[in-house]
C-alpha positions in Angstrom: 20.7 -28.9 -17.0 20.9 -32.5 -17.3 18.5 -34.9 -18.7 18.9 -38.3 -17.8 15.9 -38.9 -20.1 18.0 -38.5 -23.0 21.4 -40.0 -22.0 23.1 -41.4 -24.9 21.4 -39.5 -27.8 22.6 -37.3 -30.2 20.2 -34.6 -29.3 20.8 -34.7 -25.5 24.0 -32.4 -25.5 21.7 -29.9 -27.2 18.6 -29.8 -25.0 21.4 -30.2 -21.7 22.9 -26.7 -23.3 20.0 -25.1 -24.2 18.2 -25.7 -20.5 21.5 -25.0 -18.8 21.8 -21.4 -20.7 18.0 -20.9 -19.9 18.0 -21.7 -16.5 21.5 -20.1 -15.4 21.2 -18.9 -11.7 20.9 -15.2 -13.0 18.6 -16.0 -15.8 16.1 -17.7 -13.0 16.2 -14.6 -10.6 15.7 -12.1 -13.7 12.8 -14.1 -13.8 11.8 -14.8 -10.5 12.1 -10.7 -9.5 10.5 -9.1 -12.9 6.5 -7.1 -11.3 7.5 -8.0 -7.9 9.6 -5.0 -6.3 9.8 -5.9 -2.5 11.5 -9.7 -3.5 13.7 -7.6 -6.5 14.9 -5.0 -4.1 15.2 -7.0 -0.4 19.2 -7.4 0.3 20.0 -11.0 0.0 22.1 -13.5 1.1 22.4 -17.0 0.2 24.6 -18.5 2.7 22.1 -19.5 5.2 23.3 -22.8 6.4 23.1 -24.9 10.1 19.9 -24.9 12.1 19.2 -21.4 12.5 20.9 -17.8 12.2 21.4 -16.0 15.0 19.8 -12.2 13.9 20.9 -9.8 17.1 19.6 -6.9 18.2 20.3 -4.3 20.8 17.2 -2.9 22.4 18.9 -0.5 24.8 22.2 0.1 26.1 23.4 -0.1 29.7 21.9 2.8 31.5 24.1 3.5 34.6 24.3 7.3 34.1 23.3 10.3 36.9 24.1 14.0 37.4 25.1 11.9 40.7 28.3 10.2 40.8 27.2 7.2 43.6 24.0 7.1 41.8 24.8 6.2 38.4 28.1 3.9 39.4 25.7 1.9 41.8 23.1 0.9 38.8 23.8 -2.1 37.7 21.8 -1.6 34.2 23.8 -3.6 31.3 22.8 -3.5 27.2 19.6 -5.5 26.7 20.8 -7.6 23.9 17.8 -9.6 21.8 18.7 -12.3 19.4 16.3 -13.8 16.8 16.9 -17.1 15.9 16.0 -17.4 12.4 15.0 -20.9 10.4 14.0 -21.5 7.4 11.0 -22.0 5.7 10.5 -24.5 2.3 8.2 -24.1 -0.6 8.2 -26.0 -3.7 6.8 -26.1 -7.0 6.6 -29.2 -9.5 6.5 -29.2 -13.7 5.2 -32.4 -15.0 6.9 -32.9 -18.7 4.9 -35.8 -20.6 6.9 -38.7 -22.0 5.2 -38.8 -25.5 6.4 -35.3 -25.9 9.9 -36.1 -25.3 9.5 -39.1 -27.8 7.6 -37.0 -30.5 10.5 -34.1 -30.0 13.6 -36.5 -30.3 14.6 -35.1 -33.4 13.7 -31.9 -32.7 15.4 -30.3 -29.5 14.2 -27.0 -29.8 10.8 -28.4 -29.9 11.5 -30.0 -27.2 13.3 -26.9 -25.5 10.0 -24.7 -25.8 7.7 -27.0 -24.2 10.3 -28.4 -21.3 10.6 -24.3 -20.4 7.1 -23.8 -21.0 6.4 -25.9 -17.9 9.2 -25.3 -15.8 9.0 -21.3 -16.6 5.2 -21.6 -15.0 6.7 -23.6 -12.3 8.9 -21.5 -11.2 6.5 -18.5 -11.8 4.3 -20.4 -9.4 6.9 -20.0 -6.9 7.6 -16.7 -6.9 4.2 -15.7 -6.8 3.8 -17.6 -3.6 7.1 -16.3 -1.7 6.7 -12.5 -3.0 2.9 -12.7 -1.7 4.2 -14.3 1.8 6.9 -11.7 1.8 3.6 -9.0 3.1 2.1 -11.8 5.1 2.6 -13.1 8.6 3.7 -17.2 7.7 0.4 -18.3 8.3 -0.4 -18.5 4.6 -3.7 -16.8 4.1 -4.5 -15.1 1.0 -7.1 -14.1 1.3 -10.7 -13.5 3.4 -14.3 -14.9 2.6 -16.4 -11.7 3.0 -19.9 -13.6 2.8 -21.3 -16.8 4.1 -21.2 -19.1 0.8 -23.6 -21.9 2.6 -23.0 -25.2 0.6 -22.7 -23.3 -3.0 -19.6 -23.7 -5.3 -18.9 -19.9 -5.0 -17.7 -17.9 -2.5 -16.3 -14.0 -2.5 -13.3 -12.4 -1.4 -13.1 -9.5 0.8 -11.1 -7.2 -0.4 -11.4 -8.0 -4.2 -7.8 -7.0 -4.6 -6.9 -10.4 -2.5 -8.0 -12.0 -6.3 -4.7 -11.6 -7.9 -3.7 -14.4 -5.3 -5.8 -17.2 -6.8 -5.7 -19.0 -9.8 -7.5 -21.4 -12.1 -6.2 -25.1 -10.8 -5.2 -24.0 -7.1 -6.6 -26.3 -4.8 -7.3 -24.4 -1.3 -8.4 -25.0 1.9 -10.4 -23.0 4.5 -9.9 -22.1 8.5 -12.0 -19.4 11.2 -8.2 -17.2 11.6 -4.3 -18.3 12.3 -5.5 -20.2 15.4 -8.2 -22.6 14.2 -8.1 -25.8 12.8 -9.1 -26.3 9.0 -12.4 -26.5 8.4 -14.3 -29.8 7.3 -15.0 -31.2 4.0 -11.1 -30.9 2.9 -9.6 -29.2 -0.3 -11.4 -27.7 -3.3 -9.9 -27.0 -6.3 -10.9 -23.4 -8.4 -12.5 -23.9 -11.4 -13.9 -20.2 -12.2 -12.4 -16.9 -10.9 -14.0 -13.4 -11.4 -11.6 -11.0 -11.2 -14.1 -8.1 -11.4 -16.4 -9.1 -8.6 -13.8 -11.4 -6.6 -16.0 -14.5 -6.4 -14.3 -17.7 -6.7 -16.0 -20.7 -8.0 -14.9 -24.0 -6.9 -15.5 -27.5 -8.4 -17.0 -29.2 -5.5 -20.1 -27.9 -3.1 -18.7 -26.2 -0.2 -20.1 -27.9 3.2 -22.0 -24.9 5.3 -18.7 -25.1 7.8 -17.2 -21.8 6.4 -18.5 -18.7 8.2 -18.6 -15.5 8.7 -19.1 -13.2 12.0 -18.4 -10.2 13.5 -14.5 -10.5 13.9 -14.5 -11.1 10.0 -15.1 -14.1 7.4 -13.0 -17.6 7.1 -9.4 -17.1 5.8 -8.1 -19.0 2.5 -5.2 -21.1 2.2 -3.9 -22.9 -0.8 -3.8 -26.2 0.2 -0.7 -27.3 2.6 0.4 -24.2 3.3 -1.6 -24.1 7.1 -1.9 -27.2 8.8 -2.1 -26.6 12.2 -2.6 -23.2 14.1 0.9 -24.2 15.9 2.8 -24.0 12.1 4.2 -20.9 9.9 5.1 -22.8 7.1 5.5 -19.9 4.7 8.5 -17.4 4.9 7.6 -14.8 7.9 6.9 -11.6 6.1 6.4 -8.1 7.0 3.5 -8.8 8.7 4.6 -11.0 11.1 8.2 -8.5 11.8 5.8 -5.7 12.2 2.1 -7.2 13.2 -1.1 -5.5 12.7 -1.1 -4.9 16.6 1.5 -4.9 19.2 2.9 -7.8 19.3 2.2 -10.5 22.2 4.0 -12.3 24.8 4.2 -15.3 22.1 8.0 -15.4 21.5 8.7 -14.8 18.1 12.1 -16.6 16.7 12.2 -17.2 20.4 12.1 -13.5 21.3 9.7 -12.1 23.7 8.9 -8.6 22.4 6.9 -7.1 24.7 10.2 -6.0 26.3 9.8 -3.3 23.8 6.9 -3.6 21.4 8.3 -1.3 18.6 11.8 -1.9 18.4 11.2 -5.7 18.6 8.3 -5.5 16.5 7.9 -2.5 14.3 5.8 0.7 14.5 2.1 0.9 13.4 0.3 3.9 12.0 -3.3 4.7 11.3 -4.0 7.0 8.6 -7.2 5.7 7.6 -9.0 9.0 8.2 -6.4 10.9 6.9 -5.2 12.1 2.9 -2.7 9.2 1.9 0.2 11.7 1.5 -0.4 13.0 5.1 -0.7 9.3 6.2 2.9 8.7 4.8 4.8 11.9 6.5 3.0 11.1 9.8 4.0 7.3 9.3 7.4 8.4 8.6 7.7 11.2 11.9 6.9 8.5 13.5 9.9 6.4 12.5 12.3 8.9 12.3 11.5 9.9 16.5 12.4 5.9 17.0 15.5 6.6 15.1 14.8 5.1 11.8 15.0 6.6 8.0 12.6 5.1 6.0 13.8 5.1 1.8 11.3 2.9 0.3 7.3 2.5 0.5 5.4 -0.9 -0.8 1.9 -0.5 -1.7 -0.5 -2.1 -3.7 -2.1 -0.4 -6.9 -5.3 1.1 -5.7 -3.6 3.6 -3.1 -0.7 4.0 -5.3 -2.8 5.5 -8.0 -4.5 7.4 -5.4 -1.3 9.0 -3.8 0.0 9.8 -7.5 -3.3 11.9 -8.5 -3.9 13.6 -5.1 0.0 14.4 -5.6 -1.0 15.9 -9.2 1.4 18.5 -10.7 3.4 18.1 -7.7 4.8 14.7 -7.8 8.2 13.8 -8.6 9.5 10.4 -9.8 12.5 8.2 -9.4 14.1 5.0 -10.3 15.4 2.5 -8.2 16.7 -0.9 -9.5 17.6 -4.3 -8.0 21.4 -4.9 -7.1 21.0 -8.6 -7.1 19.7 -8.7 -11.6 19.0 -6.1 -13.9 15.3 -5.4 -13.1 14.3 -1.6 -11.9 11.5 0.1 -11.0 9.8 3.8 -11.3 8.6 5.5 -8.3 7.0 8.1 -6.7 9.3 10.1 -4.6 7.7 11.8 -1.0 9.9 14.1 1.0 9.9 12.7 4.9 11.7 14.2 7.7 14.8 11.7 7.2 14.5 12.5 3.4 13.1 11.0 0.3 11.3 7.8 0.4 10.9 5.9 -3.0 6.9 4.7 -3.2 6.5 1.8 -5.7 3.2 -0.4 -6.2 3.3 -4.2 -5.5 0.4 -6.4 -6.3 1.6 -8.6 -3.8 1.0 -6.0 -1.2 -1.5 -5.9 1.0 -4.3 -3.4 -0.2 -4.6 -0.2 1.9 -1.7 -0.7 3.4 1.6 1.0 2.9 4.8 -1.0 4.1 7.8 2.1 5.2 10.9 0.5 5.6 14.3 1.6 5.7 15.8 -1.5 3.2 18.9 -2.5 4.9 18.0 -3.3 7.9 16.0 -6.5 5.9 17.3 -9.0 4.1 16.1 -12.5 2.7 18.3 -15.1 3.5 18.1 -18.5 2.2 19.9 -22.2 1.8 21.4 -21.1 -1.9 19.3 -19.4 -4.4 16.1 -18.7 -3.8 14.0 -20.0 -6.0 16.6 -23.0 -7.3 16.3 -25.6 -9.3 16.7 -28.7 -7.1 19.0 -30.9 -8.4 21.5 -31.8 -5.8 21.8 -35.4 -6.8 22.2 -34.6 -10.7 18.9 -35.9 -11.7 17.2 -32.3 -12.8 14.5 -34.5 -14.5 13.0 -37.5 -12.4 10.7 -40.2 -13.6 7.4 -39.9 -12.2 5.9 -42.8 -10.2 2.4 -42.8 -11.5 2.3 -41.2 -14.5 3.7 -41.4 -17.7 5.6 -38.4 -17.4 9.2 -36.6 -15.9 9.0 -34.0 -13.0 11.3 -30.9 -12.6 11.3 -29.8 -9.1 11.9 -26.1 -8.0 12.1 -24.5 -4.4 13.8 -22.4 -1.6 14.9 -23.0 1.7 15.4 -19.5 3.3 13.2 -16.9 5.4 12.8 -12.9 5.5 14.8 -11.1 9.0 15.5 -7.8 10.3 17.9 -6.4 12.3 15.6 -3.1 13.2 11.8 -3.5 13.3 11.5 -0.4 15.4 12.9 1.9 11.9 10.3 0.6 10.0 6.5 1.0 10.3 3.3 -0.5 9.0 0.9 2.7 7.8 -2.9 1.9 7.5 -4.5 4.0 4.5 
């Protein structure tokens, strides 16, 4: 990693060696995929260049067939061919380095090593937190839902609590009435308190009076510049927006219309709310092998997993299953569905009650080179900042999540 900083020093080739062995490609995803199993175990592929990538899908195949010769040679039914045109989103994350800390650890580069990765390790853990949470979510960039009207108080309180492991001390967020509002007034606050017993957040300015809640559900939560307008999904489009809470609309999506054929084009949905999670999972997973699908792996957040593991009991049988892109695994529960055993692992990035069955390779994350990178295409990995007496290390992604077949994949409500 080189540090322009330092040019013509004696102790430059040793920090530049140090970083560069720290940060090596691999080094950065063993990082980037340790505690977050969906982002370790997604297929990837880094070669995602031009303007978009055409992701194709057949949705039926030409149907000229009859016990009746005349009949079935006269149709003139062809494949229905779909094709998602996939972009890609951006995200970035900064590490300021100050400048008296490079001068007091001239003649000390590992001194200067610790605290450089110090701040670029939590910079790029800030990354990955953000993409392996949008990886669940629909683009939008919510994480997470006021449950009460906070009026013009400093606090306000998530619904669910789980949503806390989202925030953190220093994030500046933003507030909007759903995906289709604008923002609300009175602009950004920053989060100066977080209870992550009771999920109330406290923020450092007054709040305004314009955040609500109603019937349909309370104000959603955005950290600040990921939701500008209710026409942008500026974050990568997760699960949620391949297979949407409800059938999806008439709204092309990677300019595909899917109500053509709601669950192949956009996933299948299960309710299993009333039901015992393990019965929620088999029925989720009946209802993707009749479409054709074999689920292997289950996402879920903490809560249910813990629940599924004791109502399981003596019962329940484990597995491993372990990343083929860095050396990073993960246990599981295994359940026994009608296409065969599907891996269950907790994420806290998941959703809570929510299970995610997917059959893994029909998804992949695709980006513009690694994903997250360093970004240091001109060679400056260290750049002067403009109005402050410090040096910036920039980290970020230019990629998106696709799949090639929503309809073997399903979204289970527990």
């Amino acid at each position: 990693m080189a540090l322009s900083v330092f040019a013509g020093n004696a102790v430059a080739d040793k920090v530049t060696e140090a970083l560069k062995e720290h940060y090596k490609p691999q080094r950065i995803k063993e990082m980037t995929y340790k505690n977050n199993p969906l982002l370790a175990l997604m297929p990837k592929y880094e070669g995602f260049g031009g303007e978009n990538m055409p992701i194709p899908l057949i949705v039926t195949g030409p149907q000229r067939r009859s016990a009746t010769f005349d009949t079935g040679r006269t149709n003139d039914s062809t494949s229905s061919v779909k094709q998602f045109l996939l972009t890609r989103a951006r995200d970035y994350s900064f590490a300021s380095i100050e400048h008296e800390a490079i001068k007091a650890s001239q003649g000390n580069a590992d001194a200067f090593v610790r605290y450089a990765t110090m701040e670029i390790d939590g910079a790029i853990h800030s990354l990955k937190r953000s993409l392996a949470v949008a990886m669940y979510r629909d683009g939008y960039g919510s994480i997470g839902t006021v449950t009460a009207e906070p009026g013009t108080g400093v606090t306000f309180t998530l619904n669910p609590i789980a949503d806390v492991v989202n925030f953190e001390v220093g994030m500046s967020i933003v507030f909007a009435a759903s995906n289709a509002a604008a923002l609300r007034s009175g602009g950004a606050r920053t989060i100066s308190a977080i209870n992550r017993t009771t999920g109330v957040i406290t923020v450092s300015a007054a709040l305004d009076g314009s955040i609500l809640v109603d019937g349909s559900g309370g104000d959603l939560v955005f950290q600040a510049g990921d939701y500008v307008t209710a026409a942008d999904r500026l974050k990568v489009y997760g699960l949620e927006a391949w297979c949407p809470t409800a059938a999806p609309s008439a709204t092309t999506f990677f300019g595909v219309d899917r109500t053509a054929d709601t669950t192949r084009l956009g996933g299948n949905r299960y309710d299993g709310s009333a039901l015992p999670i393990e019965e929620a999972l088999i029925e989720g997973a009946s209802l993707v092998a009749r479409e054709g699908g074999a689920p292997d792996h289950v996402f879920m957040d903490f809560a249910s997993y813990s629940n599924l593991e004791k109502a399981l009991g003596s019962k329940a049988q484990y597995d491993k299953t372990k990343s083929a892109d860095a050396d990073i695994g993960f246990d599981a529960l295994v359940v026994n569905g009608p296409r065969g055993r599907m891996k269950v692992i907790p994420d806290h990035n998941c959703q809570p009650n929510v299970a995610w069955m997917l059959q893994l390779d029909t998804w992949s994350m695709n980006s513009l080179g690694a994903c997250p990178q360093i970004l240091d295409a001109d060679g400056n990995n260290m750049l002067r900042e403009n109005a402050a007496d410090a040096y910036e290390v920039r980290v970020g992604y230019y990629g998106n999540v696709a799949c090639n077949a929503p309809g073997w994949n399903c979204r289970v409500t527990l």
